[in-house]
N, C-alpha and C positions, 0 to 999 in steps of 0.2 A: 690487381684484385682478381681472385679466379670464383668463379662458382661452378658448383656440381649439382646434380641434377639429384632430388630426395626421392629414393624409391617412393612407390605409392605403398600403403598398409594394403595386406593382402581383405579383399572385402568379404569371404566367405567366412572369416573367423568372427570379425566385427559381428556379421549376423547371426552368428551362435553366439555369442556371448547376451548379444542385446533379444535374442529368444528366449536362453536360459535367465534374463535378468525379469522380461516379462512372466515368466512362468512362476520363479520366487516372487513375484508378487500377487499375482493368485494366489497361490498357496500357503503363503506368511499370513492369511486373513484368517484361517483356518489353527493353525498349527501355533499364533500367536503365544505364548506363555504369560504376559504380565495380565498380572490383575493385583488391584488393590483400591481402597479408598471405597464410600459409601457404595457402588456401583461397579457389579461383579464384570459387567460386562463394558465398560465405559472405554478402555485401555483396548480393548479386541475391536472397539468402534472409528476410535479415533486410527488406530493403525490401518484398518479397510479403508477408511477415507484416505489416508495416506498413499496409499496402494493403489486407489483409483486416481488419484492424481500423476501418479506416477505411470501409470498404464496411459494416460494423458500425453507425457512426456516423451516416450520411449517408443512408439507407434502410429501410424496411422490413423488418423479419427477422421469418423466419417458423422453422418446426422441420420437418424434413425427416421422414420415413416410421420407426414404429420399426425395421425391418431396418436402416434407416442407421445407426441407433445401434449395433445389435448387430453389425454388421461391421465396422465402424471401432475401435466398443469390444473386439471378438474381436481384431483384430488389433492392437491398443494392449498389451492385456491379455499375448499370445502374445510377443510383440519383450520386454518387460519383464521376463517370466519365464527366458527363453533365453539373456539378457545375461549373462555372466559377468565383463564387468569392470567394475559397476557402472553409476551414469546416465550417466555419458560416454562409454558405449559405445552407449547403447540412448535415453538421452533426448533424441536430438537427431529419431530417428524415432519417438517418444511424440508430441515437440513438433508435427512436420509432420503424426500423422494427427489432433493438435488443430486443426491451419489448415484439415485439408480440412475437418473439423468445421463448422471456423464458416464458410467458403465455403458449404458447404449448405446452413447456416440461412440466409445470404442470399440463393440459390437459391430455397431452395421458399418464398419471400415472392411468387414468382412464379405461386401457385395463386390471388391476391387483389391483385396490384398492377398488374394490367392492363397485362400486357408489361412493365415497366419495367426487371426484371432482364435477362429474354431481350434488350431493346434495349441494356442497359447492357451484357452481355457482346459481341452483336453486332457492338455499334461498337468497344469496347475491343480486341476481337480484332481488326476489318480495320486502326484506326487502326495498330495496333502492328505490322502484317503489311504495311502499307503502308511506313514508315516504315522499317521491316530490308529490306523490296525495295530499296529506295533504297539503303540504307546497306551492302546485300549488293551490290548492281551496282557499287557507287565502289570497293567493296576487288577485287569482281573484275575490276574493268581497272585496277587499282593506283592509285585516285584519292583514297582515305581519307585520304590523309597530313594535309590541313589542317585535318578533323577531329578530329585527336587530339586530350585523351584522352576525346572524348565517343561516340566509338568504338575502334576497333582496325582498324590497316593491315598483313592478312596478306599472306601471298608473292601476285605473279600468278595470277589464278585461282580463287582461293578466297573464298567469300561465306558468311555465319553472321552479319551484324547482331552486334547487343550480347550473341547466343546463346554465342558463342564452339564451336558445334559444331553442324555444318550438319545432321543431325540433328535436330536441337532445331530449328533454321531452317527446315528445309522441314516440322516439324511446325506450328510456327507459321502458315506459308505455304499449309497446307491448310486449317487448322483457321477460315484465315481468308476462304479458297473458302466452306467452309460458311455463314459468316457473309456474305459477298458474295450468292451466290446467294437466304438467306433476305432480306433485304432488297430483293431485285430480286422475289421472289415475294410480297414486301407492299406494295409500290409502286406507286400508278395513276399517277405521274408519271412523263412520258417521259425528261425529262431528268436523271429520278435515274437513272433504267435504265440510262441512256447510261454516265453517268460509272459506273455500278456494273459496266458491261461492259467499260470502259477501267480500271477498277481491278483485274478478275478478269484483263486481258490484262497487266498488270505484274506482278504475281501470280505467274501462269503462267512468263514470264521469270524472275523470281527463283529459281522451282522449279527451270525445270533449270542456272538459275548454279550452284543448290547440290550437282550431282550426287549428289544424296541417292536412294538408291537405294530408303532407305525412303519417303522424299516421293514418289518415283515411285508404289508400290505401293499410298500414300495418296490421290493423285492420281487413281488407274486404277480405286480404291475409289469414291469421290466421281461419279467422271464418270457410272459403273457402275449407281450407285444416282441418284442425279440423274437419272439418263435414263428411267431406268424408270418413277422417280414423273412426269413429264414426260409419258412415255409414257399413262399410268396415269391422270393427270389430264384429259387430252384424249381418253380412252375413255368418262369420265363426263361428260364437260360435253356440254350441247347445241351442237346446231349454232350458231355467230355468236352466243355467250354472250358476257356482259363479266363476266370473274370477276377478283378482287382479287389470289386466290392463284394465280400461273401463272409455273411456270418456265421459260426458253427454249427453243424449238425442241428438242426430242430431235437434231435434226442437226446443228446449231450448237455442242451440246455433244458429241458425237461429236467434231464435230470439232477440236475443241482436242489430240485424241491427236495424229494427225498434226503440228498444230503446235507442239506440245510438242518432237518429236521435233528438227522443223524448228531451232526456238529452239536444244535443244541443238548441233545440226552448225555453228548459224551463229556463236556466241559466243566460240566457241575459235577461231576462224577472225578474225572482228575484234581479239581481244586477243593475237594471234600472228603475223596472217598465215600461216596454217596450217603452220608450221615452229616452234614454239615448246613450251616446258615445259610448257603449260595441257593436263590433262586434262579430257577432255570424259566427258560423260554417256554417251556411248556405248562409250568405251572402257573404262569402271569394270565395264558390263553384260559386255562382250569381257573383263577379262581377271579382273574379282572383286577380293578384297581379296587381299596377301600368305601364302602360305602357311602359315606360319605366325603370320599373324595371324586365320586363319580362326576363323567364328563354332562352326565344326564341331568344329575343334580344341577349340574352348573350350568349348564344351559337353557333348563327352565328356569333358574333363577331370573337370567339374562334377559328372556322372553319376556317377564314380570314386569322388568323393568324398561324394556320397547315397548311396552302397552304402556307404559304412565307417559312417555314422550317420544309418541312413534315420529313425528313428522320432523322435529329438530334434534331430536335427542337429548343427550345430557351434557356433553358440550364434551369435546377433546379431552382425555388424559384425568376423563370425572366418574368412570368406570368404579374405580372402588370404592370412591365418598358416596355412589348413588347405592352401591354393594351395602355398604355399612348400616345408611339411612332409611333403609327399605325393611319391612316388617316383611315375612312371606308367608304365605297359610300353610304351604307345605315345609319338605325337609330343605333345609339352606347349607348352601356348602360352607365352609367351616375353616378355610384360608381367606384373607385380605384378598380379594378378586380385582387385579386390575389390567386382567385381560380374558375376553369373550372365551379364547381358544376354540375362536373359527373366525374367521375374517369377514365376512359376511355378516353374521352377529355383532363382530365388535364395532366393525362401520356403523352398524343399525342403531346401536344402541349409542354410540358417543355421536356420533352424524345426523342419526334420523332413516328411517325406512326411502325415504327420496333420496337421499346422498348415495344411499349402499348401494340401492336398484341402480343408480349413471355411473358408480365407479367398476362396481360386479358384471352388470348388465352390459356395458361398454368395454370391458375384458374379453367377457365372453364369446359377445359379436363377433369381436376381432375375431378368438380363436374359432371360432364356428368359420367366420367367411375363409382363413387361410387352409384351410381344410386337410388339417394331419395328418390324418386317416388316407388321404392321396399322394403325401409325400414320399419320393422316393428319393431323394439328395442324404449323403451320406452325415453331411455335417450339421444338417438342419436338423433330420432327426436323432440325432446326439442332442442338439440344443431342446427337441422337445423334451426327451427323456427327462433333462435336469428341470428344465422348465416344470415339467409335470409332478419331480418329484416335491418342488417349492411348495406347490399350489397345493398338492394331496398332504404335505405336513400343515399348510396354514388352516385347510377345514378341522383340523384338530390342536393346533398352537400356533404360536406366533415366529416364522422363523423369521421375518422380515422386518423384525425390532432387530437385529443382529446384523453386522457388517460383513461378515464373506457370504451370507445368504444376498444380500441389498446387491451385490456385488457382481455374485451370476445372475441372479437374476436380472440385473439389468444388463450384463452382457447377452444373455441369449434373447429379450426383448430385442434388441439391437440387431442380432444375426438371422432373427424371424421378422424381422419387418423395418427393412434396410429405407432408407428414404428413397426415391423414385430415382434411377441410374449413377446411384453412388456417389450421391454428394460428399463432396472430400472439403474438410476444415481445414484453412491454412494453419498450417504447424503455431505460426505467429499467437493467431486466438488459441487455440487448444495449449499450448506454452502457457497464456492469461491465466488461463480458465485454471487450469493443472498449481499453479503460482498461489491465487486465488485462494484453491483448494487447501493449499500446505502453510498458507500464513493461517487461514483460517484454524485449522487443526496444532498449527505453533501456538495459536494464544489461547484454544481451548484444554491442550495438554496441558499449559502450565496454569491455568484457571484451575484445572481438575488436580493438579498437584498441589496448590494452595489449599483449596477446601479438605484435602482428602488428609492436611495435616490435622483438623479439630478431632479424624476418628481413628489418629492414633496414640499411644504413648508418649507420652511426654518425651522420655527420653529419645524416640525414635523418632522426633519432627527436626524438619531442619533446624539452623541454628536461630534461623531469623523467626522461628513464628511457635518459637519455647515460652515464650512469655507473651501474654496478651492474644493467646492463637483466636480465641471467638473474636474477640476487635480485627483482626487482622483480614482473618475472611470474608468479611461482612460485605464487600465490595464485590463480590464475583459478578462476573460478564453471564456465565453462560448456567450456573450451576446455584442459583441460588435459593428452589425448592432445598436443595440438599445443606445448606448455611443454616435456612432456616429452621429445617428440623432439627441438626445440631444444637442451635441456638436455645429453642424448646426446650429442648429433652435434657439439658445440660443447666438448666437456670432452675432455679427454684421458687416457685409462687409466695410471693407476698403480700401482705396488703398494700405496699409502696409500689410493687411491680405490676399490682394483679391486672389495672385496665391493660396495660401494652401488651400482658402476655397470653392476655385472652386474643386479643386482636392477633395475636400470632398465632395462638394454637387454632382459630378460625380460619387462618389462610393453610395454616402444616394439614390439617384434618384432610384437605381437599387432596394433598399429595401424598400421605401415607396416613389413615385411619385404623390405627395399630392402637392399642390398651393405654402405653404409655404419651400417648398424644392426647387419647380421650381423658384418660387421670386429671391432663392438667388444663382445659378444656374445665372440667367438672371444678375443680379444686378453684380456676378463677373469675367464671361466675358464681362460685358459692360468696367469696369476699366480694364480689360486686352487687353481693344482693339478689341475682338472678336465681332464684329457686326454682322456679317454673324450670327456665333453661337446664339449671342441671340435675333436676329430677329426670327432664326428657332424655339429655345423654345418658343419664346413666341407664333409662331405661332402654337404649339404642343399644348400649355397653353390652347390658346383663344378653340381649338378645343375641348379639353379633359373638361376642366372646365370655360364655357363660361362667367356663372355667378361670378364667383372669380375673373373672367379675367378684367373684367368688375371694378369689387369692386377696384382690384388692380391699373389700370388706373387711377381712381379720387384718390382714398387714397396715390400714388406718382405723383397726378399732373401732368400729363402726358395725350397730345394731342392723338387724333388718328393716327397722324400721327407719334408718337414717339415710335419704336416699336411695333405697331398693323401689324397683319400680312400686308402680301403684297395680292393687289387683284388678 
């Protein structure tokens, strides 16, 4: 018997392949295509948790700072207590502040892996920033069509990548500024500069396709502070130094205001000929959003409703039922509200004024004591940038309901506040935890493929759930607000049905307080006799959605005097 001796694999290729596998998974969170079924965004969710687990897998994990623990655990803790209609009202936000979790521990792996995470977000953020420019610019000269469905072809004009809300797009689009620039400030090669300067100017164009008004102010952030460290770095250096870390010219980066501006006057102008439907960036500044779809409106709505339950609030995920139920003196904003769009407010109001002050207030601490404004590390402040750009989108929406925001965000948590001398997880547990992570996301994908059969086509449901599909669902683990409102909205009030379908459209109301919920709501205490009850809905109805109230009146023949509120 002879043996020979098995070359070894060479090991430098191994870790480019297993870089480039961490990097696609950054950036697949981002770039995702599926969506379908009740929840536009459910499929973009479950795949970042997949990603996170995988990033579990494939790298180093380390444990983040304990404050990280005890803020994330505070606010786990606080959502769970507040929930009044059980886990499916409060565990889907347990689950998300478990991903930022483990995002962190693969973060602060970055106090001992010698860049590898800072490079893996890095790249993951420009690839996937690069890749929505693209696919932002094709929808906004209306050229996405021959990509469908591995993206979406909105009206002329409008660019959002696989975000599907430009918002979310021009956060991306900044976030990946910051990552552009740290790369150009770690680079002695000229020729990556180049392309890293040709990448920031696509970049830039994407920003103002997206007339993101918050990307703007993200934008004007970035340049703001880039310039200064710029500034700031060429104050210390010698004269005719050759230093590694150097950002470009402070005037060069000035100057992109101006051209920013430029970009926007000229885009609407090629995808129109300057007589066409395309709003432009300038004109959103000119004229703001709808009157009443104001953020003003909407936040003193919110404030109305912190005054009736400042101290506990309204309980998790009860945002739009307390929207709907609330009479206001003034103008009321005029969408189903079930979210603050500012973070601070929406804690306040589903939490209580005490919850928001220890989760905001214990945020802030942190970043006040780690003191930013002193940092000089090249990779940290990359991490603030994105970090910052999270924080300045959640005072105006919610990016942190979404899985590639849940995702940096808790990586740069992680690489700004490493646990005390780089605690390192045995690959064994992080293996667990990552395992854990993908059976959990295995029975919610197919949970979410079951229910998401009741909101399609008959024809187009698998074979098994063509007959019988409302019986069939009924059982969901993870998704069963969403069963139920099928259920509702799908059934027809009877007097044999009326008590069970009251008792359900009393639990649906809570999770979506939409016309056709209220209808039937109204319609089944009217057969139970409850007149009081639904003279008051419908006086809740006529208030919250005038015009539906209206529609609904003639379409069941019914007088003013038949249920219209009382004067």
């Amino acid at each position: 018997m002879t043996t020979s001796t098995v070359p070894a694999l060479p090991v430098q290729p191994v870790y480019k392949m297993l870089g480039l596998t961490r990097t696609a998974l950054v950036a697949l969170t981002f770039v995702c295509p599926w969506v379908g079924g009740p929840s536009a965004s459910a499929w973009q969710l479950l795949v970042s948790w997949a990603c996170m687990a995988g990033l579990l897998l494939t790298g180093p994990v380390g444990s983040p700072a304990l404050r990280i623990w005890v803020l994330l655990g505070l606010g786990g803790l606080l959502v769970a207590l507040s929930g009044s209609g059980g886990p499916t009202a409060w565990g889907g936000a347990c689950l998300a502040i478990a991903g930022i979790a483990a995002a962190a521990n693969v973060g602060s792996a970055s106090a001992r892996d010698r860049g590898g995470v800072t490079l893996t977000l890095a790249r993951g953020v420009l690839a996937a920033g690069l890749v929505s420019a693209v696919l932002g610019l094709l929808q906004y000269y209306g050229l996405a069509d021959p990509l469908v469905p591995w993206t979406t072809s909105p009206a002329l004009g409008q660019a959002y990548g696989n975000l599907r809300q430009r918002n979310q797009f021009a956060t991306l689009i900044s976030m990946a500024w910051c990552a552009a620039l740290w790369l150009y400030a770690t680079s002695d090669a000229i020729h990556v500069r180049r392309r890293l300067m040709a990448a920031a100017g696509l970049l830039l164009v994407a920003a103002a396709a997206s007339t993101s008004r918050t990307g703007l102010l993200q934008l004007l952030s970035i340049i703001a502070v880039a310039t200064f460290i710029a500034m700031r770095e060429r104050r210390g250096a010698p004269q005719r130094s050759a230093t590694t870390y150097r950002l470009p010219d402070p005037k060069w980066l000035l100057a992109t205001i101006p051209l920013y501006f430029t970009i926007a006057w000229l885009l609407p102008q090629l995808a129109t000929g300057g007589d066409g439907p395309v709003e432009s960036m300038l004109q959103r500044l000119q004229t703001g959003a709808p009157q009443d779809h104001s953020r003003l409106i909407l936040w003193r709505n919110v404030l109305a409703l912190i005054a009736q339950h400042p101290w506990t609030g309204w309980g998790w995920g009860e945002l739009s039922f307390a929207h709907y139920s609330t009479h206001y003196d003034g103008p009321r904003f005029v969408e189903i509200l079930d979210n603050a769009h500012n973070l601070p407010l929406h804690l306040a109001v589903e939490l209580g004024i005490p919850a928001a002050v220890l989760i905001c207030g214990g945020f802030l601490w942190m970043v006040l004591a780690a003191r930013p404004w002193r940092e000089r590390d090249p990779a940290r402040l990359m991490a603030w940038g994105m970090l910052g750009a999270i924080v300045l989108h959640s005072l105006l929406e919610y990016p942190l309901w979404y899985g590639p925001f849940q995702l940096v965000f808790g990586l740069c948590l992680g690489i700004l506040w490493p646990g005390a001398g780089g605690v390192a997880v045995r690959p064994a547990l992080s293996s667990l935890a990552a395992g854990v992570m993908l059976a959990g996301v295995g029975l919610a994908s197919w949970d979410y493929v079951r229910v998401s059969q009741i909101y399609l086509p008959p024809d187009e449901r698998l074979s098994a759930y063509r007959q019988d599909t409302l019986a069939k669902v009924r059982g969901t683990w993870f998704f069963g607000r969403q069963a139920e409102f099928a259920e509702l909205t799908l059934t027809t009030v009877t007097p044999a049905n009326a008590a069970e379908m009251h008792s359900l459209a009393q639990r649906v109301i809570h999770f979506s307080p939409e016309p056709r919920v209220i209808v039937k709501l109204i319609e089944s205490a009217e057969l139970l006799g409850r007149e009081s009850e639904a003279r008051a809905q419908a006086e809740r109805f006529s208030d919250a959605f005038p015009q539906e109230f209206a529609h609904w009146l003639k379409e069941a023949d019914r007088g003013p005097e038949q249920l219209a509120p009382p004067p």
